[in-house]
N, C-alpha and C positions, 0 to 999 in steps of 0.2 A: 374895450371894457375894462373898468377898475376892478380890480383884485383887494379885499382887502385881508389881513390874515390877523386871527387872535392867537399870540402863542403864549403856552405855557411853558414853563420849564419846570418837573417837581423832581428832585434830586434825592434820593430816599435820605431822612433825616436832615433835612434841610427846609429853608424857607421855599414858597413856591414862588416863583418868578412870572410876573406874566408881563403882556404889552403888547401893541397892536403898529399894525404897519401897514400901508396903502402903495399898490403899486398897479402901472398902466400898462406894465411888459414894456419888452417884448417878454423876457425871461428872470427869474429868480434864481440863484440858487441859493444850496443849504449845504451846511458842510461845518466841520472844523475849523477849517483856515480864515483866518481874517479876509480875507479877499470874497468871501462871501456877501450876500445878502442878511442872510439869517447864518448867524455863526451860532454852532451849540459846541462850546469847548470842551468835549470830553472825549478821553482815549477810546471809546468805545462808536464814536461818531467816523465814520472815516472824512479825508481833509474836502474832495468833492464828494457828497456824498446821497443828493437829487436836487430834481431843478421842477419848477413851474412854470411852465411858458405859453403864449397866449397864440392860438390859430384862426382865423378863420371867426372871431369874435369869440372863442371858448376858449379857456383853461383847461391843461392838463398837467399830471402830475407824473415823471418819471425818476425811477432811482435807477442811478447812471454807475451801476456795479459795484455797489455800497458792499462794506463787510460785514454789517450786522441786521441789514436789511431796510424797508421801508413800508408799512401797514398803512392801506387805505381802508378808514372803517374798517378796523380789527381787522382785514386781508392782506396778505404777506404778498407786496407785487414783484410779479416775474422783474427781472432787471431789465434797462432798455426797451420796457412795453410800456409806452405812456397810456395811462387809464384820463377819461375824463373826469372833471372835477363839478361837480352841482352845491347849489348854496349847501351850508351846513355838514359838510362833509369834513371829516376829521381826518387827520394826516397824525401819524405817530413816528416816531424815530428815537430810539433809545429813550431816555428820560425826555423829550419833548414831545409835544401835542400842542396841532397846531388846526387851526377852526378857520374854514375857508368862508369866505362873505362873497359869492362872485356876481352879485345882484349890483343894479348901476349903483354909484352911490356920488355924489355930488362931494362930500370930503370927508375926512377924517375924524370920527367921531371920538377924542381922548378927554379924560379927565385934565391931563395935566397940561398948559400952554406950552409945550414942548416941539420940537419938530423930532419926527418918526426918530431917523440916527441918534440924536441925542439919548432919546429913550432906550434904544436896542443896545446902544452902546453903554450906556448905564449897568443894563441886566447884565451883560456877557462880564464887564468889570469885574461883576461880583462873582460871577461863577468862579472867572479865572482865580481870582484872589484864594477861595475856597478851594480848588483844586491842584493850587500849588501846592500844597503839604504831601500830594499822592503825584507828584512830578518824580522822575526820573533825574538820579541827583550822580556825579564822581565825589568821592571820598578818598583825599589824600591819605598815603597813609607811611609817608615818611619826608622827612626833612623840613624845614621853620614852618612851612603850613598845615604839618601834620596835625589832621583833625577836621580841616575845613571840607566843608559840603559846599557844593556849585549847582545847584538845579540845573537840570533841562528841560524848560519849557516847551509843554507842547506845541505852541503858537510858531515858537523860534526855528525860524527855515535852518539854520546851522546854528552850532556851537562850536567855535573855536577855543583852541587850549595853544597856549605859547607864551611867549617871554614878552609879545609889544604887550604894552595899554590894553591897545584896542580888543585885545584877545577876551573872550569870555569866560575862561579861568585863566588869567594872568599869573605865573609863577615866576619867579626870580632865580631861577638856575642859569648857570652855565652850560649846563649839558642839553638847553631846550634852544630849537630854533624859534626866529620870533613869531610864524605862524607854524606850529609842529604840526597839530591832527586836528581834523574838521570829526564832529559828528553828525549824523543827517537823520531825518526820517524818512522811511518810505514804508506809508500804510500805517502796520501798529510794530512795524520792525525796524531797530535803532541801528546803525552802522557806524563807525570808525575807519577814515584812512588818513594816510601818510601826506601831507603836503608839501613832499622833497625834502622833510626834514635830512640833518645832517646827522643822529643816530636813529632814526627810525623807530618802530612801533614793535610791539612783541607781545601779543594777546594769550593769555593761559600759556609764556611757554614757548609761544612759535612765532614767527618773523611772520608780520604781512604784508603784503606789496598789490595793493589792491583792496578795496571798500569791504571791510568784512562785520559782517553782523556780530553783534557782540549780546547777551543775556545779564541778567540779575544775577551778581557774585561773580563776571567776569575778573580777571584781573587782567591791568594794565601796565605795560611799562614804556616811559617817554624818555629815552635816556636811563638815567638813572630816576628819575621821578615815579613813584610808584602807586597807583589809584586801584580804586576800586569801583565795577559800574552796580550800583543799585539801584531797582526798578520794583517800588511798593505794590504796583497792579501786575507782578506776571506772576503766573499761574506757575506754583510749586513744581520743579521738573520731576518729581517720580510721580504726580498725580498728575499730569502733564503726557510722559509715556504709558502709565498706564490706559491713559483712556484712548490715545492713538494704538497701541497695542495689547488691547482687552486678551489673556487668557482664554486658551479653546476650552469648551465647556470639559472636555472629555480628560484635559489637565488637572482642572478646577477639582474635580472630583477623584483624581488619582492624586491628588499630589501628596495629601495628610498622611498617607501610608508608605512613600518610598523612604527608603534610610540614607540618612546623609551621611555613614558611617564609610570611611573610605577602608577595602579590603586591607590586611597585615599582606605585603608583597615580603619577596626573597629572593635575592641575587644569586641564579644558578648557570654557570655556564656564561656569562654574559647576558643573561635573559631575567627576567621577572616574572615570577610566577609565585600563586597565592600561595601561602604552606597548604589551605584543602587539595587542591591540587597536586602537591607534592603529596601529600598522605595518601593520596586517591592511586599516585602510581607506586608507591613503595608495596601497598597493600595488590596492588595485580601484580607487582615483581614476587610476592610472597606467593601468591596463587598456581602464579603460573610453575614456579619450583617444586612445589608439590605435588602438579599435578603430572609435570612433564620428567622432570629429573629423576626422582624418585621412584618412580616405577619402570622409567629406560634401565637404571643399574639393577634395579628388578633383575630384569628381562637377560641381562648380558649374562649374571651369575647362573641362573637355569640353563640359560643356551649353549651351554659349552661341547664342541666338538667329542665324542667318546672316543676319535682317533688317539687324543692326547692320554688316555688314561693309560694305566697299568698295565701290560699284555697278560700280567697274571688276574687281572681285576675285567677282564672282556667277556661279555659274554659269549659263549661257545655254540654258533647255534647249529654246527654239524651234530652227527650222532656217532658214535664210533663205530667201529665194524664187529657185529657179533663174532 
């Protein structure tokens, strides 16, 4: 049975895109990547991202562990659980909407004398062109090409940076080998490695020897060559942590009242300790002298032996003899 599909594309602020497409299976897919059926070129699409395929004379629809999901008639489907597809049924996927025909249908009904690819490949043209400007770019930012922006297409299985030609940031240093570093996609995260370059890679700082993800305002160094990675769609890094590490409620509500004031410390003895602390024990050093000293020398001046005194100064306590 022929499948046929009406899709849209509405882009917010953008033209809406639509176009129609006929297929006998066995299967479709949707995705990202050019290797697709139905390509919808935005960062929020993952590169395979569901398929439609035909069993038993029916259509099904499954999204094959997509990252932002796949809604049959406004329903968010479990991943890898193919749901069935009945005429008129609507497929969503990030900014595309897609109108399933699964009724026979003898051909293609378009406006335009076009054949279907020509068509699809027209629309996706335009998206890409449009979604260049929010591509993920290096920014030299020293030596003769200082200044120049290099996009990374999302389309682009790799980007290569070196010294040949054929390289996708081509530089003219001496200090780059002719293939230095590949960058890759995998998912919605960009990476960076070494291609046996002869002075290697050094990301924020550190040496790395192995594919390492790189972020929006990484810095780079290729040699002496010095870039910058910026990436217009990532999400600000403190509103980024904040929302993976939300404040406990019970912070949230203590926090307006603690003091950020750091204690006056004072070096005694080798040790640290506040002056309150010092005042606290001078004042029981005080205490305790008055209560202990004071009244011991008391005690010693009353107590004295009457052996010691005067034999004329004794009391007599015989009686004489009448």
């Amino acid at each position: 049975m022929k499948i046929r599909l009406r899709v849209t594309i509405a882009i917010p602020e953008e033209r809406v895109r639509e176009f129609s497409l006929e297929y006998t299976g066995p299967q479709v897919f949707i995705g990202r990547d050019s290797e697709n059926d139905i390509q919808i070129p935005l960062p929020s699409v993952s590169r395979k991202h569901a398929r439609l395929f035909e069993e038993n004379g029916q259509w099904f629809i499954e999204d094959i562990g997509s990252g932002s999901g796949t809604r049959l008639n406004a329903e968010l489907l479990d991943a890898n659980h193919p749901r069935q597809l009945a005429d008129a049924d609507v497929i969503e996927i990030v900014h595309a909407t897609i109108t399933v025909h699964v009724t026979p249908v003898d051909k293609l009904e378009t406006d335009l004398d076009e054949k279907t690819s020509v068509v699809a490949q027209r629309m996706v043209r335009g998206i890409i062109d449009k979604s260049e400007q929010n591509d993920a770019y290096l920014l030299v930012l020293n030596g003769p090409s200082e200044g120049r922006k290099a996009a990374i297409s999302i389309s682009a299985q790799e980007f290569v940076i070196g010294r040949a030609e054929t390289a996708d940031l081509c530089i003219s240093d001496s200090n780059l080998s002719r293939r230095h570093a590949r960058i890759t996609r995998e998912w919605n995260d960009i990476y960076i490695e070494d291609l046996g370059s002869k002075n290697g890679i050094v990301v924020n700082g550190r040496k790395i020897g192995s594919p390492t993800r790189i972020k929006d305002g990484d810095r780079i160094y290729l040699g002496t060559l010095h870039l910058a990675f910026m990436d217009p769609l990532a999400v600000p890094q403190p509103v980024l942590e904040q929302a993976q590490n939300p404040p406990a409620e019970h912070e949230v509500a203590r926090s307006p009242v603690v003091s950020q004031r750091k204690p006056v410390t004072k070096a005694v003895g080798g040790f640290e300790i506040t002056l309150g602390a010092l005042a606290l024990a001078v004042l029981v050093a005080l205490i305790a002298a008055i209560m202990f000293v004071i009244p011991a020398k008391a005690g010693i001046q009353s107590n004295h032996d009457v052996s010691t005194l005067d034999p004329s100064l004794r009391c007599n306590d015989r009686t004489n003899p009448s």
